[in-house]
N, C-alpha and C positions, 0 to 999 in steps of 0.2 A: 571055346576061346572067345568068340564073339559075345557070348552072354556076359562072361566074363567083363569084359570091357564094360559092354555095358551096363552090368553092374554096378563099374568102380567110377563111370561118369557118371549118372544118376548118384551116388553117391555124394561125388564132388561139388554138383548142383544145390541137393541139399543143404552141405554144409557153407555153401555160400552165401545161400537164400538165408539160412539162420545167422549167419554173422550179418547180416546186412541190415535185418530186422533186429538185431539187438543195438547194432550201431545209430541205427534210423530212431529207433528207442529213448536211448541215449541222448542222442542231441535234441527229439523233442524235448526232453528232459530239460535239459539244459538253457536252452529257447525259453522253457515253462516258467523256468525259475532265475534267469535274468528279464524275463518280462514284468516277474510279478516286483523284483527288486527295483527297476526302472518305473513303476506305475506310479510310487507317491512324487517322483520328481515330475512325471508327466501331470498329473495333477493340480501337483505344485504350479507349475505356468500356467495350464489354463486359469488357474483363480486367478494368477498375477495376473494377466492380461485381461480377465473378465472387471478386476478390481479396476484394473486403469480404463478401460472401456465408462462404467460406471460414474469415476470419477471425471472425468472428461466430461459428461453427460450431464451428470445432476450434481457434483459437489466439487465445483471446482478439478482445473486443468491437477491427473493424476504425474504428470510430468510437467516441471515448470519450464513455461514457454523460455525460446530466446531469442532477443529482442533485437531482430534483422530487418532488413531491410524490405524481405517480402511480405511480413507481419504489417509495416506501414503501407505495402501496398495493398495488401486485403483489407485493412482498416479504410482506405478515401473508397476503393469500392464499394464498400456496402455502405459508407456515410450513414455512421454510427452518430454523428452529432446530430442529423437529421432527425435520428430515428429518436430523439430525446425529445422532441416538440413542445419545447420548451418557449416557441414562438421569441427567439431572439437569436443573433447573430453572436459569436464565437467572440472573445476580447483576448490578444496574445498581449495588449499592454499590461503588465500586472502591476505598477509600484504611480505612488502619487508623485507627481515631479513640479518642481518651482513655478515651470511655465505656466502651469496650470491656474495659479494666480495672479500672475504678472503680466502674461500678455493675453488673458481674455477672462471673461466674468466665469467663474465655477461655479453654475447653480446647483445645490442639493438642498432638497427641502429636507432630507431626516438629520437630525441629530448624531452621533454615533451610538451606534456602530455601524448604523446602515449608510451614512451619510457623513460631511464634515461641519454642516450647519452650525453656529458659537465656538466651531475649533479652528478657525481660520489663520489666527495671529496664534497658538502654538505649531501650527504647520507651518508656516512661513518660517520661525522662527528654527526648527528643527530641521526640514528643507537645504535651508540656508548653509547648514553645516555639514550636511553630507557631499559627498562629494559626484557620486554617479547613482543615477534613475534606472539601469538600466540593466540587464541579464550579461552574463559573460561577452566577448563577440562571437568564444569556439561555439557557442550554443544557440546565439541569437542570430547569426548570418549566415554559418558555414554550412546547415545541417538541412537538408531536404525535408529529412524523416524525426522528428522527435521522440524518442522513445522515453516515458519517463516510469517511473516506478514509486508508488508512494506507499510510505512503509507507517503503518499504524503502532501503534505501543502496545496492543489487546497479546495478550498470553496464548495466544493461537499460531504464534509465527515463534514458538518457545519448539526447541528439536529438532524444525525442518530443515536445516544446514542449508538456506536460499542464501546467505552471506556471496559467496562468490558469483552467481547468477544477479541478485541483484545491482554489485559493482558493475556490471556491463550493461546497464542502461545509461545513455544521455546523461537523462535528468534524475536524480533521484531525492524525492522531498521526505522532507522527516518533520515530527511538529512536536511542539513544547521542549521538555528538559530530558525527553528520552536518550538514554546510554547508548552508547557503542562500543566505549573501550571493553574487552571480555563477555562481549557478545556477537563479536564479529561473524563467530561463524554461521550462526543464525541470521544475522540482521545487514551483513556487510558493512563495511566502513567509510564507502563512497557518501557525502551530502553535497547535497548543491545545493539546497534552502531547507532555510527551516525555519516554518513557522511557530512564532512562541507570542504571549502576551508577558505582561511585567511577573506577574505573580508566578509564569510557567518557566520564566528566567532562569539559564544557568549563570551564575556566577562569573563564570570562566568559560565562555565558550570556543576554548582555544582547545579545550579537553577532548571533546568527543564532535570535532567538526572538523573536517579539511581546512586550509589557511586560506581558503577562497571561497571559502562556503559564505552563501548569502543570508543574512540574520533578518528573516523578516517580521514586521512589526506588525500584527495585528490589532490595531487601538479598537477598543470596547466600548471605553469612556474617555474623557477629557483626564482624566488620572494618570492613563498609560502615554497621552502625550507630554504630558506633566513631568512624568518619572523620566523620558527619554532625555525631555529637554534639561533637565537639572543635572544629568548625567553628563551632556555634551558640553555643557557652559559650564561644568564643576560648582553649582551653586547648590542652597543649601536643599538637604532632602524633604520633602513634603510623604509623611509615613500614612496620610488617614487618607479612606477612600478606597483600601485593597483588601479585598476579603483573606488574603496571606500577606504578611509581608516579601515585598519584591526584593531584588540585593540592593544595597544599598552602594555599596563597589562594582561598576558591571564592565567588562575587560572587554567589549567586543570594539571590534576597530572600525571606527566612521567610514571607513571604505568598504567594509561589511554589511550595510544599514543599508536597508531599504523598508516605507510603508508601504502595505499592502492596500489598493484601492479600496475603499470600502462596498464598492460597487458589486464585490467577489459576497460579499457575506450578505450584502442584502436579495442580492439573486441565488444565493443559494437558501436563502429561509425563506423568499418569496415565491422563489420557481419551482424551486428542487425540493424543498420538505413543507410548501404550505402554510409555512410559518406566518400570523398576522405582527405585522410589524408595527404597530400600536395598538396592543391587546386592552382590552377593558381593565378598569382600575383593580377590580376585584381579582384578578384573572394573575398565575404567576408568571413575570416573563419567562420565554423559550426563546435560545439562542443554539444555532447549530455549534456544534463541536467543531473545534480544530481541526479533524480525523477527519472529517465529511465537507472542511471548506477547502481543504487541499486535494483533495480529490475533484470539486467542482472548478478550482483554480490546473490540473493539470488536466482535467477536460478542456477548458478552453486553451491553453497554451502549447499542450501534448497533442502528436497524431497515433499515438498508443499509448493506452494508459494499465498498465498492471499496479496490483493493491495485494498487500499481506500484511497480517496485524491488523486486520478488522473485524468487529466483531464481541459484543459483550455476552458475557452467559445470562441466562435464563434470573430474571431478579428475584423469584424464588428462593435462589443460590446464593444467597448471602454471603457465605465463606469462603467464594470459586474465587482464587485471583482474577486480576483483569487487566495485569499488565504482565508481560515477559521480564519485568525486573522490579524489584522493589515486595514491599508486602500487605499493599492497599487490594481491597478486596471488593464483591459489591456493593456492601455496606455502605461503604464510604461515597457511593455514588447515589444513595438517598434523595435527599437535595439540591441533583443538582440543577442546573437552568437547563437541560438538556435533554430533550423527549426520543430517547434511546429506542423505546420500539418502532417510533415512527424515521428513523433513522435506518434503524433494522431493514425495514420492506422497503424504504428506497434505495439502499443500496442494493436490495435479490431486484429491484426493478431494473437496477442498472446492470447488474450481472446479464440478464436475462434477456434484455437487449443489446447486448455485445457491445457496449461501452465500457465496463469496464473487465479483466479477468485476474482473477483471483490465482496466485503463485503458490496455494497451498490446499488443499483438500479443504473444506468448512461448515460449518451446519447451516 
């Protein structure tokens, strides 16, 4: 009887141990083959996060920053304007104002563009009819931390959908006749200046500008003061002297007007790209871009300066657009006064010493 017994436990043992072991089986099984089905997602993130590591590192912020208040406090900490040695002091004034000639002598030995030298009576005269010299107040007294955002035209800030990120900076500067309408989502719709000359002129800049956007006037030559003042006085057009013709109609409204010192473009071709400012006869001139003077101008007036849409292709690349809108291409930048690669490496200079950062991955 006892054997019996246990026979029929030893039995019972067995068949336990066997169902346990196919169950044990089983769920390795199972483990095996939701592992293997979970691997390309695990995978999946590590790249994600090795890519944004990467781009953080060497090709531009893989997340575009936003533009708080402790951004401006790590910016006066490391004193990024320092680190520029550029051996000059910061200038937050940016526009030429009346007093300038009336209540004390305004020397400048250059001519324009570096200088007002022979343009003194059409600046007076233009001056005269504006009405404020001066920045917003929300923007010019209220703000601790300036955050500003200068947005290039280059076909590199073309998909990134920075449109809503960029609207939440401060200041945000735009230059020439670059669009906004139906490109918002890229580019945002926020302006607070924009830099243009006569020839870079919109028509209407009631189109693709806030109703308080600053229009500011970049004079070249004695032409673009010319063109303003005939504008302002309604007198007649003077057409010769514009490598394009400028509009001849221009809708911006004298409470919009401001000239940009000239002071901004000769330190930026004399400090910042080495530009000689009265080149030898034989020699062609080089004038910095628009693109790289507003960037030097929200150097000095910004305490955080982020930049997207900068950036030309390879001039090889003749066919590669070179704007996010329109159908000009590098061709068409040939000739122009404008020494793009020496542009190129001072701008990875400025990257590189944390003055300025880049809102979009870039080469």
């Amino acid at each position: 009887m006892k054997c019996r017994v246990w026979q029929f436990r030893t039995e019972q043992i067995v068949q336990y141990l066997y169902f346990n072991s196919l169950v044990s089986l089983s769920l390795s099984r199972s483990i095996l083959a939701w592992f293997f089905r979970l691997l390309p997602v695990v995978l999946f993130f590590i790249c994600y996060y090795c890519s944004q590591f990467y781009f953080e590192s060497y090709g531009g912020s893989g997340k575009s920053p936003e533009p708080t208040v402790s951004v401006c406090h790590n910016f006066r900490l490391q004193r990024k304007w320092g680190s520029l040695k550029l051996n000059m002091s910061r200038k937050t004034e940016l526009f030429l104002k009346l007093e300038d000639f009336f209540w004390r002598e305004h020397l400048s030995a250059e001519a324009l563009p570096y200088g007002i030298k022979g343009s003194e009576l059409l600046l007076l005269k233009v001056l005269a009819v504006i009405s404020s010299y001066t920045m917003p107040a929300n923007i010019e007294s209220s703000l601790d931390c300036r955050t500003c955002a200068v947005i290039g035209n280059g076909f590199s800030i073309k998909n990134t959908s920075l449109g809503e990120i960029i609207n939440k900076y401060d200041v945000v500067i735009r230059v020439n006749d670059a669009p906004v309408r139906g490109y918002e989502e890229d580019v945002g719709n926020k302006t607070t200046l924009r830099l243009f000359y006569p020839e870079s002129a919109s028509f209407n800049p009631n189109i693709h500008n806030d109703p308080d956007t600053l229009l500011v006037l970049v004079p070249f030559k004695q032409q673009d003061l010319r063109w303003l003042k005939e504008i302002l006085y309604n007198e007649k057009r003077v057409r010769k002297g514009f490598w394009k013709p400028p509009p001849q109609i221009w809708l911006g409204r004298t409470s919009q007007i401001r000239i940009l010192d000239p002071y901004f473009l000769r330190l930026t071709a004399s400090k910042l790209l080495q530009i000689p400012l009265q080149p030898h006869r034989q020699q062609k001139p080089i004038h910095p871009t628009t693109g790289i003077l507003a960037i030097f101008v929200a150097l000095n007036y910004c305490d955080v300066v982020h930049v997207a849409g900068f950036g030309y292709p390879e001039s090889r690349n003749q066919k590669q657009p070179i704007h996010y809108y329109g159908k000009e291409t590098m061709k068409s930048m040939k000739n122009s006064y404008h020494d793009l690669s020496q542009e190129g490496q001072v701008l990875k200079r400025l990257e590189d010493q944390g003055a300025i950062l880049y809102l979009h991955p870039h080469s």
